[in-house]
C-alpha positions as CSV (number, residue, x, y, z in Angstrom):
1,X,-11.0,7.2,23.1
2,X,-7.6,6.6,21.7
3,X,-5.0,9.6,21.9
4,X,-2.9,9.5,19.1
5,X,1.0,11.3,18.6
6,X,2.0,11.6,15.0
7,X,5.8,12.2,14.9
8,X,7.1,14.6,12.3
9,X,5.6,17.8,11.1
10,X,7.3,17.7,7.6
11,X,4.8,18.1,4.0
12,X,2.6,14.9,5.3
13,X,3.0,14.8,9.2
14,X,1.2,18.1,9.7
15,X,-1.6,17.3,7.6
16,X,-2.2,14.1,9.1
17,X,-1.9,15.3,12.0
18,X,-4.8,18.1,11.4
19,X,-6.8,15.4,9.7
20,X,-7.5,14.1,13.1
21,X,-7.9,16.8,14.6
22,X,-10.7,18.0,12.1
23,X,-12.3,14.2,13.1
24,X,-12.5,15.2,16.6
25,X,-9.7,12.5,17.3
26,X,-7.3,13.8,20.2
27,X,-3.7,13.9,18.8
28,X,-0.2,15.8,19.3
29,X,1.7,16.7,17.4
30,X,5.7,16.5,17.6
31,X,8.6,18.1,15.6
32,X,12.2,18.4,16.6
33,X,12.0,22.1,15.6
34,X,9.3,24.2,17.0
35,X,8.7,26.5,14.1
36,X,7.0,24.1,12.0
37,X,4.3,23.2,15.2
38,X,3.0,26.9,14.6
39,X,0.1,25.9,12.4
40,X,-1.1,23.2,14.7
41,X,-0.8,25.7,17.8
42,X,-2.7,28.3,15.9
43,X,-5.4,25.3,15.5
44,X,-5.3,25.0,19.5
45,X,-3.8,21.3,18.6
46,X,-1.5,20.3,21.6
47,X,2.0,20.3,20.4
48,X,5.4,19.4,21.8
49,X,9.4,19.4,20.8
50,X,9.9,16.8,24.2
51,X,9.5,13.4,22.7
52,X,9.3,11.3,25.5
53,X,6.0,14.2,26.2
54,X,4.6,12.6,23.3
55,X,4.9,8.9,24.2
56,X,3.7,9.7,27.6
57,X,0.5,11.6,26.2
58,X,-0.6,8.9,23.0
59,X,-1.7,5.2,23.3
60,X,-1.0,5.3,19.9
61,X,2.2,6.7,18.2
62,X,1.9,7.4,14.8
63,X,5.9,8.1,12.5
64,X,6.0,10.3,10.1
65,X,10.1,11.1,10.6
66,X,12.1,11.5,7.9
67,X,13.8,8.3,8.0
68,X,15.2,5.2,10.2
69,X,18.1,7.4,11.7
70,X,15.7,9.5,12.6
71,X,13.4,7.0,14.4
72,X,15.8,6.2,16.5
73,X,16.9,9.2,17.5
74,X,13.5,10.8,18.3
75,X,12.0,7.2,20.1
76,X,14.3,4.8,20.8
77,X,17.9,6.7,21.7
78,X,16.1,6.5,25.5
79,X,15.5,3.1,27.1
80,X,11.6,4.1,27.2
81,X,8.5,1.6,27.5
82,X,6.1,1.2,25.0
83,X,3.6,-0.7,27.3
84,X,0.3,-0.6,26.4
85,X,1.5,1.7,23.1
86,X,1.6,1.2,19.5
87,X,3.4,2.4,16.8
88,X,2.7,2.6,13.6
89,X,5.1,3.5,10.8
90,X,3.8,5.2,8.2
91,X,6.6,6.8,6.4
92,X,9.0,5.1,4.0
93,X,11.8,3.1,5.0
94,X,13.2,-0.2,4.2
95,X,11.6,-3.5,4.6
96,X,14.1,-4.7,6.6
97,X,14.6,-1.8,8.9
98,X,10.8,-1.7,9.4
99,X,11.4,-5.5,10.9
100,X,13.7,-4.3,13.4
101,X,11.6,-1.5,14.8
102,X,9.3,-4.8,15.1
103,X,11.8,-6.4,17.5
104,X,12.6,-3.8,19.4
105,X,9.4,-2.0,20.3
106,X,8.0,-5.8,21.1
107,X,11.0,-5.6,23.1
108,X,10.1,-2.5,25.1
109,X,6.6,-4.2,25.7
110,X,4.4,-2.5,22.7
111,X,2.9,-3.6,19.4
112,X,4.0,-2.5,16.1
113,X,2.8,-2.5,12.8
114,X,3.3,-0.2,9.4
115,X,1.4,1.5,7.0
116,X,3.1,3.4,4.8
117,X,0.6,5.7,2.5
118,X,1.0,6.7,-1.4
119,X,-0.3,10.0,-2.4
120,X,0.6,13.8,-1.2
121,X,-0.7,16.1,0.6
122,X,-4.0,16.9,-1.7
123,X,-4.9,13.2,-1.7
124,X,-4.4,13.6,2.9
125,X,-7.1,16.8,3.2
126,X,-9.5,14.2,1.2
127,X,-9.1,11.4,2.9
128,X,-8.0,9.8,-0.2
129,X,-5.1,8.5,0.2
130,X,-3.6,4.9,-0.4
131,X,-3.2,2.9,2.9
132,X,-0.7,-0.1,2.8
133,X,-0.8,-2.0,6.1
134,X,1.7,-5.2,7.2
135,X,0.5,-5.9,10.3
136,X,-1.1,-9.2,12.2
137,X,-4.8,-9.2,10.9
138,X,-5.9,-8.8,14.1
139,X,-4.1,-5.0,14.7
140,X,-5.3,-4.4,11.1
141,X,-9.1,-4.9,12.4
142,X,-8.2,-2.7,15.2
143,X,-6.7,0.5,13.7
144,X,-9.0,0.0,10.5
145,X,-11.1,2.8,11.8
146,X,-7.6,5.1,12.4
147,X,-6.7,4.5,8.5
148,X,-10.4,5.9,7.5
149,X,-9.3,8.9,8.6
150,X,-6.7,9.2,5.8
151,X,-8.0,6.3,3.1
152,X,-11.8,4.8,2.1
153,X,-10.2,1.3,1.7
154,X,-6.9,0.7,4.0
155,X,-5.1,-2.5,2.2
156,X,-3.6,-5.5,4.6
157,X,-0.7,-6.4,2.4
158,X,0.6,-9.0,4.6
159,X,3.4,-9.1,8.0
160,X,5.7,-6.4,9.2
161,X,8.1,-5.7,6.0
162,X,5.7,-6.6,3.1
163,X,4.1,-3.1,3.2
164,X,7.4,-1.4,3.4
165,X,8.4,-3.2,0.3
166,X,5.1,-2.5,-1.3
167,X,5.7,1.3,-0.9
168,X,9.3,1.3,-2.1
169,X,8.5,-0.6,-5.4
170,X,5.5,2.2,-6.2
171,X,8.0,4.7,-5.3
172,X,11.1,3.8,-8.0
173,X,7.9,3.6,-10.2
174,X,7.8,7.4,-9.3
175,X,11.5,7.8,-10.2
176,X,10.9,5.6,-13.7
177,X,8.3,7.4,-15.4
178,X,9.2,10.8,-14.2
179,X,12.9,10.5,-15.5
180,X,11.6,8.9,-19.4
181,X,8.8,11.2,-19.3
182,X,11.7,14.0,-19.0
183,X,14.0,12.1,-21.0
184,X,11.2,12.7,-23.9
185,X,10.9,16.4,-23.1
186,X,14.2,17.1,-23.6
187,X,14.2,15.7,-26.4
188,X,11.5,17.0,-28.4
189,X,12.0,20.4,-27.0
190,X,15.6,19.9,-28.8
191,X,14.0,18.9,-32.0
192,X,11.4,21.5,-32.1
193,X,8.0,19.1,-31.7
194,X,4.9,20.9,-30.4
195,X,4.1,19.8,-26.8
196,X,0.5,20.0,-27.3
197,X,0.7,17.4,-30.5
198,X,3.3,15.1,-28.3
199,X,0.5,14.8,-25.0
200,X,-2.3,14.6,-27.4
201,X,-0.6,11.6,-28.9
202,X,0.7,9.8,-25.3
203,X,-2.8,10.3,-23.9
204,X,-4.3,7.8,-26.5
205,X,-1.6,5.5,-26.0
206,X,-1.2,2.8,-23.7
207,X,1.8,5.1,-22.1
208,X,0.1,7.0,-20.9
209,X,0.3,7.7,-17.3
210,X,-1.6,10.5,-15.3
211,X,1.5,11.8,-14.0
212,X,2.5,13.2,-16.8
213,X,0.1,15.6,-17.0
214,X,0.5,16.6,-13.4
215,X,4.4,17.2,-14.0
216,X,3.7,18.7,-17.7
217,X,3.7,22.3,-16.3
218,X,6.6,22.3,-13.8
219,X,9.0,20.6,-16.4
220,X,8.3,22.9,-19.0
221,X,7.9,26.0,-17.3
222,X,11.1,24.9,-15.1
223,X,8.7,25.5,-11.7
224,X,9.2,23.8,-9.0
225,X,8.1,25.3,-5.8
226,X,5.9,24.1,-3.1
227,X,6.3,20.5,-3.5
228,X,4.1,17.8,-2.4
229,X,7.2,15.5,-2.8
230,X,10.7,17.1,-3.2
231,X,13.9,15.9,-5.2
232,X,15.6,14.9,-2.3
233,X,13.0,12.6,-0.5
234,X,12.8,11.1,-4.0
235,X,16.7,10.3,-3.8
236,X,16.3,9.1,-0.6
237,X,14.0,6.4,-1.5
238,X,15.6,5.3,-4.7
239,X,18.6,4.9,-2.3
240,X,16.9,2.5,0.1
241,X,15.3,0.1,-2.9
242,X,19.1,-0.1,-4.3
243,X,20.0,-0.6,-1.0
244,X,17.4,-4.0,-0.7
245,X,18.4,-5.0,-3.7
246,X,21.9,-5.1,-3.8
247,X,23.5,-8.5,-3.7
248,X,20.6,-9.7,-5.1
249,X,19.5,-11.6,-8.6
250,X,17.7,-8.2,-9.4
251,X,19.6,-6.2,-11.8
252,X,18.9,-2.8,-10.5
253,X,21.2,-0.6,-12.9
254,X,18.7,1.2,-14.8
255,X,17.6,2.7,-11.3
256,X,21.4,3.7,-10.7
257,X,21.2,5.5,-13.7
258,X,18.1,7.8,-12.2
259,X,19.9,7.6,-9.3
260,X,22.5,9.5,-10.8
261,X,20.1,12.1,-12.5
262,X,18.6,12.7,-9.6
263,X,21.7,13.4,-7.7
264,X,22.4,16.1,-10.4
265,X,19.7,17.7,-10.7
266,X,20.1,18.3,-6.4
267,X,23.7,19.4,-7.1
268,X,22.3,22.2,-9.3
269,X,20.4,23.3,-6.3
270,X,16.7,21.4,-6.2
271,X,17.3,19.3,-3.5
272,X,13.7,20.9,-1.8
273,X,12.0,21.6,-5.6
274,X,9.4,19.2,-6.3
275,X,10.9,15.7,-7.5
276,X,9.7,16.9,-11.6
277,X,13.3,18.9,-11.2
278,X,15.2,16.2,-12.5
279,X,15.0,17.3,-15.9
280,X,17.4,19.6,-14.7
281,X,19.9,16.4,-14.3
282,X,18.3,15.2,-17.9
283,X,19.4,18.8,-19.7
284,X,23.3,19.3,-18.8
């Protein structure tokens, strides 16, 4: 039986990590900060703030950390072995810094691979989520029966790096319709057009996008507590797809200009409201 370490206790770590659990599947889990393993302790899930604990308990090591920075701070700030481990990233974080976490846990003697997931925390208790795997297909055979756990169909996009794209185009897709979806909200609320009559229309339209719908309440209500993905994860990753594309033929200003709306509506103070707050940066 593999034993499994997910790394990060944050809005998907801790359900992921009590996913497996609920499978029978023996797993820690590790956070930097204790208070946030008190759910998993009350579930008599082993837990741990000692990362090198983790490593030594898990054949397998599964990310969830906020970022790169924090990668290598929890897992490879030591000079650790990864023999006869394998992590896998399933977070978000550039292509390119998914390629070096490649070289240097190969380097330490392990095998890597990512899989980065699209959905929230609803679409995690139902197993539902949206698996994207770069990895040899070889490892993807292996740890298809790990990915049930969390997805029906876990997708091989192709090597190290192509899944890590994968997830970051999906996710400025997130930032694009929510920010014109607000943009229009603003601006019928300032011209006095029923709500109702505006969604009836956009749902027969091809512009429609579900969404919409699902941020309709928070944006017009101006709600945006307990978030299953906040405004400043949402920055965050909007940051790393300008970051990939600058110096590059892609003309990425429209996303600088979300960029920017984003960053305002986290100056107003929404940085940990759910990401449908950037209407605030829309309505100055």
């Amino acid at each position: 039986m593999t034993k499994v370490a997910i790394f990060g206790m944050g809005l998907m770590g801790l359900p992921m990590t009590q996913k497996l659990a609920e499978a029978d599947i023996t797993v820690m889990g590790y956070n930097r900060s204790a208070e946030k393993l008190e759910p998993l302790k009350e579930q008599n899930v082993p837990v741990t703030t000692d990362a090198q604990e983790a490593i030594n308990f898990a054949d397998c090591l599964i990310l969830m950390l906020s970022d790169f920075s924090a990668i290598n701070e929890v897992i490879l700030s030591s000079d650790c072995s990864f023999a006869q481990k394998t992590v896998i990233q399933m977070g978000t974080i550039a292509p390119d810094e998914s390629r070096q976490l490649l070289v240097e846990i190969n380097s330490r003697g392990g095998e890597y691979l990512e899989a980065p997931v699209l959905g929230s925390i609803p679409q995690v208790k139902k197993g539902d989520l949206l698996v994207m795997v770069g990895a040899t297909p070889q490892q993807f055979e292996q740890w298809q029966p790990l990915f049930k756990n969390y997805s029906p169909e876990p997708n091989l996009i192709g090597v190290v790096g192509q899944a890590a794209a994968l997830k970051l185009a999906l996710n400025q897709m997130i930032a694009g319709l929510t920010s014109t979806f607000a943009l229009s909200l603003s601006f019928l609320e300032q011209q006095g057009v029923s709500m109702d009559i505006f969604m009836d229309i956009l749902r027969d339209s091809a512009l429609y996008a579900p969404t919409f719908d699902k941020k309709l309440s928070r944006m017009c209500d101006r709600t945006y507590d307990n978030p299953n993905f906040p405004s400043k994860h949402l920055l965050k990753d909007i940051n790393l797809f300008l970051e990939a594309t600058e110096g590059t033929k892609i003309n990425n200003i429209a996303l600088k200009a979300i960029q920017g709306v984003v960053k305002e509506a986290i100056a107003k103070g929404y940085e940990d409201g759910d990401y449908s707050a950037l209407i605030e940066g829309i309505n100055n």
